[in-house]
C-alpha positions as CSV (number, residue, x, y, z in Angstrom):
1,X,45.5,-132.6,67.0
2,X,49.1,-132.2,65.0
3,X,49.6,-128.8,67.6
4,X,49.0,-130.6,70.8
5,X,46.8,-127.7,72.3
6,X,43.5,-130.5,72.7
7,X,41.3,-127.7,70.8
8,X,39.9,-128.6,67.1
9,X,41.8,-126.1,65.5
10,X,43.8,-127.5,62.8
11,X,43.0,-127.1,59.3
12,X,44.3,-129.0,56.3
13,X,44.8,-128.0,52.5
14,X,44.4,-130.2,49.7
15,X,46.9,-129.3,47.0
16,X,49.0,-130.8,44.1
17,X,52.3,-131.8,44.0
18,X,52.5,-128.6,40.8
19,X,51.2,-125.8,43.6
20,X,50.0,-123.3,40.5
21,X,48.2,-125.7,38.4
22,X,45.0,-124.8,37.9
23,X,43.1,-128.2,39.5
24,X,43.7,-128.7,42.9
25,X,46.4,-126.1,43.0
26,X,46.9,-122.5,45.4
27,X,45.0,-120.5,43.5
28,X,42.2,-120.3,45.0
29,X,43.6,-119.8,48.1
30,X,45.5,-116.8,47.4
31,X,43.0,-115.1,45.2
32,X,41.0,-114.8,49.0
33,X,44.2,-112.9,50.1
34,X,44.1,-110.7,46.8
35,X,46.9,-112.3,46.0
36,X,47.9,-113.9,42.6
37,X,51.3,-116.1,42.3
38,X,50.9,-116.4,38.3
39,X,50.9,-112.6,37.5
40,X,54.3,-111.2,37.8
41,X,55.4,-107.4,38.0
42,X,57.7,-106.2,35.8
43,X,59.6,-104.5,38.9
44,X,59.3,-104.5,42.5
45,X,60.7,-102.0,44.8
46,X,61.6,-102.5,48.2
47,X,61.7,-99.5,51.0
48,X,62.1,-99.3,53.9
49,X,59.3,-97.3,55.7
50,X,60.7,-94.2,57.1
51,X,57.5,-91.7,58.3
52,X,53.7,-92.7,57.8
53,X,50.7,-90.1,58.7
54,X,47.1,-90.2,57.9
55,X,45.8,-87.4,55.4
56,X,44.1,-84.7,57.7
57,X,41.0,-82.9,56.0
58,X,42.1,-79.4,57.1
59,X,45.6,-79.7,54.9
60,X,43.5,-80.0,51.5
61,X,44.7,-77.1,49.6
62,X,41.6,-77.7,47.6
63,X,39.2,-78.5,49.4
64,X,36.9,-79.5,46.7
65,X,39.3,-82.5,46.2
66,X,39.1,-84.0,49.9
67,X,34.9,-83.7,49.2
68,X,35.0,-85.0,46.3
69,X,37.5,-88.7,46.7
70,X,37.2,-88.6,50.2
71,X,33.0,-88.4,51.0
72,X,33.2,-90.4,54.0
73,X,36.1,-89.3,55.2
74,X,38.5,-92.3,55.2
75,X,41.6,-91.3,54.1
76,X,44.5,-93.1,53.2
77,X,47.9,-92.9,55.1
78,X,50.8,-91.2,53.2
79,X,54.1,-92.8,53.8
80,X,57.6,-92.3,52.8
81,X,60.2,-94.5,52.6
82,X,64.0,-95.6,51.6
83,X,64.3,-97.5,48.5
84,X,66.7,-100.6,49.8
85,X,66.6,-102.6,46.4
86,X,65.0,-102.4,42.9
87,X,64.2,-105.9,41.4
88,X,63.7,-106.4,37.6
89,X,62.6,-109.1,36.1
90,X,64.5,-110.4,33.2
91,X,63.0,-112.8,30.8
């Protein structure tokens, strides 16, 4: 009971002492997050997130398009944002 809370609710990961190694390494573990440590982007930007709204089915000019990606009606949120920094990786 490392937390000291008397609940069994502490978990414990096996890993490696080389954390990306294929054996008994993180993969795993991220892949269940969608994320995955060994492929790297060519360039990440970071903003800062400046106004967010949800797409509303009545401003569709077309309104074949909101039918046509958007059946069930769950529609993505639109955001804008400052770019704060531009990372690129160099090789």
């Amino acid at each position: 009971d490392p937390d000291g809370n008397g609940k069994d609710d502490t978990y414990g990961i096996a890993i490696m002492k080389d954390l990306f190694n294929g054996c008994i390494g993180l993969e795993g573990f991220f892949a269940g997050y969608h994320s995955y440590p060994g492929i790297w982007l060519e360039m990440v930007i970071i903003c800062r997130k400046l106004y967010a709204q949800k797409y509303e089915p009545g401003c569709f000019i077309d309104k074949d398009y909101s039918l046509n990606w958007y059946p069930d009606n769950d529609f993505h949120t639109m955001y804008i944002g400052e770019v704060i920094k531009v990372l690129v990786r160099e090789d």
